[in-house]
C-alpha positions in Angstrom: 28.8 43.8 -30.8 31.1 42.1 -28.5 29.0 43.8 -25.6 25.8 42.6 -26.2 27.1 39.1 -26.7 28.5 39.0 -23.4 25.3 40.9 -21.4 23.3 37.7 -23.4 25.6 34.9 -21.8 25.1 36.9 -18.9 21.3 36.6 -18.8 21.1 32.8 -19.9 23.9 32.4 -16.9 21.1 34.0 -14.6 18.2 32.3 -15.8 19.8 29.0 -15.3 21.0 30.3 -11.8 17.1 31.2 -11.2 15.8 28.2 -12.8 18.1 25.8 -10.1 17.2 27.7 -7.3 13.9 28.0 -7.8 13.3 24.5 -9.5 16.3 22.2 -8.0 14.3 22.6 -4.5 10.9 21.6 -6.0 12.4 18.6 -7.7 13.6 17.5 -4.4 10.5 17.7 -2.7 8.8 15.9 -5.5 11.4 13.0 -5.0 11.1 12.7 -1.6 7.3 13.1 -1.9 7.5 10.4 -4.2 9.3 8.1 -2.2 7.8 8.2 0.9 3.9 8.6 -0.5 3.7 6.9 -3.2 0.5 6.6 -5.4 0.2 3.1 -6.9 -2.3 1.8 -9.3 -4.1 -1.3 -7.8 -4.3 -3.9 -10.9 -6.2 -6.8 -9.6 -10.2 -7.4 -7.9 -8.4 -8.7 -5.0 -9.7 -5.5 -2.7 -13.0 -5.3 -4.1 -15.7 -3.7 -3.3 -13.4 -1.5 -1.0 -10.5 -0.9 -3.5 -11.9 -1.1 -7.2 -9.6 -2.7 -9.8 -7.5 0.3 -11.9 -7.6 2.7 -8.8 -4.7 4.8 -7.3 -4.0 4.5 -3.7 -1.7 6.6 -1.9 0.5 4.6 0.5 1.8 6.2 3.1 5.0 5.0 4.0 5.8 6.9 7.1 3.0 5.8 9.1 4.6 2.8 10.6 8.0 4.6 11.1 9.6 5.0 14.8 8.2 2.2 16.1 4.5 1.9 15.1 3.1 -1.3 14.2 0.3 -2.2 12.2 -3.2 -2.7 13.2 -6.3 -5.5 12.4 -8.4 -4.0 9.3 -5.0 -1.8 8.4 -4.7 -1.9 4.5 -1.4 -2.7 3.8 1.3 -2.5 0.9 3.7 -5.0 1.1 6.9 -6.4 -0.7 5.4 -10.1 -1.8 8.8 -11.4 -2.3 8.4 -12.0 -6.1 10.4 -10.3 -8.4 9.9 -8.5 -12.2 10.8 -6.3 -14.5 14.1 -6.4 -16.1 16.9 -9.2 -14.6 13.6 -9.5 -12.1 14.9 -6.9 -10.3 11.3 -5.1 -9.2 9.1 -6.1 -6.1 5.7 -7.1 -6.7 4.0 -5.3 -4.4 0.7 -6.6 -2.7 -2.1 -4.6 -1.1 -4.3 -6.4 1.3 -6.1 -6.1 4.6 -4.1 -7.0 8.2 -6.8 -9.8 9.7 -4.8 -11.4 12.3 -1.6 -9.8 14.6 1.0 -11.9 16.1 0.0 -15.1 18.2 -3.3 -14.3 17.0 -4.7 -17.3 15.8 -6.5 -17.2 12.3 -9.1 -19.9 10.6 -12.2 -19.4 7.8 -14.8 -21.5 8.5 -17.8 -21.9 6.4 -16.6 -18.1 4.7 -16.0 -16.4 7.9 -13.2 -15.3 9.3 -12.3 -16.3 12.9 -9.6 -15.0 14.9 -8.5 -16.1 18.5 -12.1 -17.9 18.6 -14.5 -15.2 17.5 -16.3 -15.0 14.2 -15.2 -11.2 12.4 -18.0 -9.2 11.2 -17.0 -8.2 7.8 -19.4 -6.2 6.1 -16.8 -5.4 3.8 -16.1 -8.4 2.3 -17.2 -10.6 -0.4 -16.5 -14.4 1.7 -15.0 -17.3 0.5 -16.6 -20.4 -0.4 -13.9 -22.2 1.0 -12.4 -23.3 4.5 -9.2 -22.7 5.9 -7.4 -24.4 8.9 -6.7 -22.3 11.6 -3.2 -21.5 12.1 -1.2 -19.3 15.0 0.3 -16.1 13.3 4.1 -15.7 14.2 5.8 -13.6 16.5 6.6 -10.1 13.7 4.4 -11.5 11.2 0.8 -10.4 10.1 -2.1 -12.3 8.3 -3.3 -10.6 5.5 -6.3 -11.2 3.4 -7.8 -9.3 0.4 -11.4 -7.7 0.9 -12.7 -10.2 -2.1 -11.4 -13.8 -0.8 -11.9 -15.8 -4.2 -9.8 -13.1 -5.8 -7.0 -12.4 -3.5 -3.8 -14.4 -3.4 -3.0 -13.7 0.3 -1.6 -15.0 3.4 -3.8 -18.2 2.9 -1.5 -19.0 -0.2 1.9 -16.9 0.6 1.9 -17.6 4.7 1.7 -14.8 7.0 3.2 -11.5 6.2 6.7 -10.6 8.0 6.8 -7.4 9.8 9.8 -5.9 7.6 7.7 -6.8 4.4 5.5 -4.0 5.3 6.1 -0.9 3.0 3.2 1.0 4.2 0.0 1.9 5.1 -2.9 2.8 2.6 -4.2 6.1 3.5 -6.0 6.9 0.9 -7.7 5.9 -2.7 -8.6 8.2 -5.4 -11.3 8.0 -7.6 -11.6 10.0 -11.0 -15.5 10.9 -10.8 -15.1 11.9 -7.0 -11.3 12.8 -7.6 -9.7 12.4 -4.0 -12.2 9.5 -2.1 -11.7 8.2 1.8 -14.0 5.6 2.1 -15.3 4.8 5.5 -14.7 1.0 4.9 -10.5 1.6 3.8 -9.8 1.1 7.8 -12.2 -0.4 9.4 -11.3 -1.8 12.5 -11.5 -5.7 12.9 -11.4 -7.1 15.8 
């Protein structure tokens, strides 16, 4: 009796053993998956028609590591500097469209988008009804504007984005019916 009992211990040992060394790795890789590509659920119309509302995007937050910087028609994530959750401890984060790039200067007049001068084609867009004044872009700071201007609480209401406020860049959207979808529109260039 007291044999059996001990070659049992021995086998739970061993299965805990094989389940650590088998599972403790893929738990780490889910982590740090999770961490640095996060997929985030887009609540608001504020990207429509490119991002629809309820969709997950994947963000990819290496892409601007070592040094790179983001680019006009990027779509960003971004820490908006307001805070929830419990003790309003959790960053809101914003998705939008990079528009304008430092000293760019940035106006909307009569629902298109100028920057340094030129009118943007924006097939991409639904336009605003309404002007705004054209402002220069600070040195490390981006303007950002959501693909459906009525809808998007942007850089027109929160000022331009600040370089470190950048979380990431998103690569990706994915779409139940079509399961994993890149969209020609997601990074279109604007210039």
């Amino acid at each position: 009796m007291q044999l059996s009992s001990c070659k049992g211990r021995a086998i739970i040992r061993d299965s805990w053993f094989d389940t650590l060394w088998i599972g403790g790795p893929g738990i780490l890789l889910f982590l740090a998956l999770r961490a640095l590509f996060p997929i985030d659920v887009v609540p608001t119309a504020s990207m429509e028609p490119t991002i629809n509302v309820g969709a997950r995007v994947l963000v990819n937050k290496l892409h601007y590591a070592g040094g790179g910087t983001p680019q006009r028609g990027d779509i960003v994530q971004f820490d908006s500097n307001f805070r929830n959750g419990l003790g309003a401890r959790e960053p809101v984060k914003f998705i939008k469209r990079v528009v304008a790039m430092p000293g760019d200067t940035v106006a909307i007049e009569a629902g298109q988008l100028v920057v340094n001068g030129d009118a943007v084609a924006e097939d991409y867009v639904i336009p605003t009804t309404e002007d705004y004044a054209e402002i220069k872009v600070p040195a490390e700071h981006y303007f950002v504007l959501g693909d459906n201007r009525d809808e998007s609480y942007d850089s027109r209401f929160l000022g331009a984005i600040a370089a470190e406020q950048i979380q990431g860049r998103v690569s990706h959207t994915f779409v139940w019916s079509t399961w994993l979808s890149f969209p020609s529109r997601l990074h279109t260039d604007v210039h």
